[in-house]
N, CA, C and O of each residue as an XYZ file, in Angstrom:
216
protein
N       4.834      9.850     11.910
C       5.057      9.189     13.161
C       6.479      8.654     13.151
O       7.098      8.349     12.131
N       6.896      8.579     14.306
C       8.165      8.482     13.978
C       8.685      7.007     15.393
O       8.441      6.917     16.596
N       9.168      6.442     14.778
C       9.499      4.733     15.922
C      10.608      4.487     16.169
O      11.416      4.516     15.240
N      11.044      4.163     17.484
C      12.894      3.890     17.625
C      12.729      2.299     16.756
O      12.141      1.509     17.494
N      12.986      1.870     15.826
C      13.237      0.556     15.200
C      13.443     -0.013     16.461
O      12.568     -0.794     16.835
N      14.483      0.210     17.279
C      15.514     -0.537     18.168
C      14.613     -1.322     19.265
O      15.013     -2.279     19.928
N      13.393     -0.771     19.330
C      12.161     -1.280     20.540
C      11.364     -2.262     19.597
O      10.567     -1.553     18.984
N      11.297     -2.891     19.411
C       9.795     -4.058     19.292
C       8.438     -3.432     19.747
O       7.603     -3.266     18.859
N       8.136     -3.088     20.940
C       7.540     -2.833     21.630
C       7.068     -1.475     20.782
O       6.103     -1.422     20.020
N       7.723     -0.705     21.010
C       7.567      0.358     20.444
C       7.011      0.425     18.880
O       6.257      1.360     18.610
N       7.315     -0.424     17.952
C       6.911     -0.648     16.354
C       5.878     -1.109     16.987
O       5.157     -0.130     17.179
N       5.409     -1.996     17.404
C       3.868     -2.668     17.947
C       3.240     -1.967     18.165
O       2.162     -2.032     17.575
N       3.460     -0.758     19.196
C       2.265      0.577     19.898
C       2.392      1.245     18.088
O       1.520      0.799     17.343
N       3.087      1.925     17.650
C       2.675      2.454     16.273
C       2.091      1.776     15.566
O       1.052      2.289     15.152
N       2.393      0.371     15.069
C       1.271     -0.544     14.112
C      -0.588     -0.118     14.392
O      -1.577      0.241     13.753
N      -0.136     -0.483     15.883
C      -1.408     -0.309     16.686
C      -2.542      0.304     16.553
O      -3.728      0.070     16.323
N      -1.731      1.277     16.796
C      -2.142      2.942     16.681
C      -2.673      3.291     15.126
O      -3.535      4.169     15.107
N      -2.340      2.808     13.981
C      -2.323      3.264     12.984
C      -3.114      2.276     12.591
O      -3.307      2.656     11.437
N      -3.794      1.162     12.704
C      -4.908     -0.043     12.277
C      -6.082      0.355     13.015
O      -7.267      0.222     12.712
N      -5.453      0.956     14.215
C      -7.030      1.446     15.125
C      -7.666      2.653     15.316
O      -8.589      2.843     16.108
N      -7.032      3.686     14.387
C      -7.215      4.567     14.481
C      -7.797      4.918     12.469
O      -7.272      4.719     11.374
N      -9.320      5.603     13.038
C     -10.279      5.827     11.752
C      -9.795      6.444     11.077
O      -9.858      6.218      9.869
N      -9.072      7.539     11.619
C      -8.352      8.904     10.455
C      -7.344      8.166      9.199
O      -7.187      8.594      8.056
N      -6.682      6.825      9.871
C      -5.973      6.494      8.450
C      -6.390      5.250      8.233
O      -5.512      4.396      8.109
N      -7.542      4.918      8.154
C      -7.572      3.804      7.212
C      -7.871      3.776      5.762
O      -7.653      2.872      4.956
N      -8.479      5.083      5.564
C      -8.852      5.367      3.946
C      -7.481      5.226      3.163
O      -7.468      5.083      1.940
N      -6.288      5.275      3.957
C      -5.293      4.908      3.294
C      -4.965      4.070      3.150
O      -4.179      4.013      2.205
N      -5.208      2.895      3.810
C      -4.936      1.438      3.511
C      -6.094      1.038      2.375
O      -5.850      0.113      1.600
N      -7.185      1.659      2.309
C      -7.760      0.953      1.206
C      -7.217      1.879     -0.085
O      -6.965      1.349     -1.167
N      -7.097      3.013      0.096
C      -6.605      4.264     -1.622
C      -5.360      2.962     -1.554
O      -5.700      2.050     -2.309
N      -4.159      2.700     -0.909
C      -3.178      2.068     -1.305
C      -3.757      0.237     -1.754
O      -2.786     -0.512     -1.855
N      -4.680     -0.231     -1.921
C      -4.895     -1.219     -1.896
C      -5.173     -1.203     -3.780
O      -4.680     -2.012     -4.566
N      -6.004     -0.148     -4.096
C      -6.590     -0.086     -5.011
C      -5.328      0.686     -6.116
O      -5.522      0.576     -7.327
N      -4.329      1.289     -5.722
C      -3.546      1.867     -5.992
C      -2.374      0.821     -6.440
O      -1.813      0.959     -7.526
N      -2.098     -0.046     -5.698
C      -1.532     -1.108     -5.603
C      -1.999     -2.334     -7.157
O      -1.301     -3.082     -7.841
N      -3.250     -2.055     -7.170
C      -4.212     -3.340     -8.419
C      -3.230     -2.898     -9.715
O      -2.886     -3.859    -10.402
N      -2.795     -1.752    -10.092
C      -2.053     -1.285    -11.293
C      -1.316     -1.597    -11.499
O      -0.733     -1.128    -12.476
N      -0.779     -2.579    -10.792
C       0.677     -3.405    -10.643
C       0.534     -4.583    -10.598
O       1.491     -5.198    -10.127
N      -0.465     -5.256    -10.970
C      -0.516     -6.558    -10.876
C      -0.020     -7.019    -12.209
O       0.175     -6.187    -13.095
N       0.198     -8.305    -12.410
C       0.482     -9.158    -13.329
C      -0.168     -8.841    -14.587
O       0.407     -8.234    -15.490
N      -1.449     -9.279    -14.649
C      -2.402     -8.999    -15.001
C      -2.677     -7.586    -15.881
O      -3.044     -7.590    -17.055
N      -2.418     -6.340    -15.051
C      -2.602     -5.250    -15.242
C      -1.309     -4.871    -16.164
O      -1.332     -4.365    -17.286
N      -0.011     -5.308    -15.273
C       0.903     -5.053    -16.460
C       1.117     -5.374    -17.822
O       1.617     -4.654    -18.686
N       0.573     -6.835    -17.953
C       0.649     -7.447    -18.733
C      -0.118     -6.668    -20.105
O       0.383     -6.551    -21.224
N      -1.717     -6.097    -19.581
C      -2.058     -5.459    -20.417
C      -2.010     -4.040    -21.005
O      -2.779     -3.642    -21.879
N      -1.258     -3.485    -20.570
C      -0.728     -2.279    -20.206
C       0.476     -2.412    -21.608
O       0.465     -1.805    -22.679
N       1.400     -3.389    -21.116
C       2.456     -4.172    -22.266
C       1.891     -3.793    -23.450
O       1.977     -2.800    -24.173
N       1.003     -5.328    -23.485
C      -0.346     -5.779    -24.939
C      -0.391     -4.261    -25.532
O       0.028     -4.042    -26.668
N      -0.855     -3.351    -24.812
C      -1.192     -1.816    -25.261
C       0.077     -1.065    -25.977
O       0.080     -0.629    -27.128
N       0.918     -1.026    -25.239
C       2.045     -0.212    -25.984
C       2.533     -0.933    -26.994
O       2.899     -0.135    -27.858
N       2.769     -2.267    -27.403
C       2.953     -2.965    -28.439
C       2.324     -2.650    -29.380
O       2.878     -2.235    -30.397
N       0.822     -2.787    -29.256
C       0.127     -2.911    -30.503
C      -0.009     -1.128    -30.995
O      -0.440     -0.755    -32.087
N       0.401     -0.360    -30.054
C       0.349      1.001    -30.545
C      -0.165      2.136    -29.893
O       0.096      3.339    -29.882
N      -1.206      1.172    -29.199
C      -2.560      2.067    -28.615
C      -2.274      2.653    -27.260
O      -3.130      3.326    -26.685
């Protein structure tokens, strides 16, 4: 999809469009869960791992 930046209006109708529409929301959740691998948390142990060897 493609948005003139330069409109407001225009980024708003695409947001829109793309929260209300069923075909892409499986992507907001794959990126949600996709996203957890990067947490603090996750890195941290990820770290712990390559340190100790494993």
């Amino acid at each position: 999809m493609l948005i003139d930046e330069e409109t407001p209006q225009a980024l708003a109708r695409g947001i829109k469009w793309l929260l209300e529409d069923d075909r892409w929301t499986h992507f907001g959740k794959n990126a949600k869960e996709w996203a957890k691998k990067f947490s603090w948390d996750e890195v941290a142990n990820r770290l712990d791992k390559l340190i100790q060897g494993g």
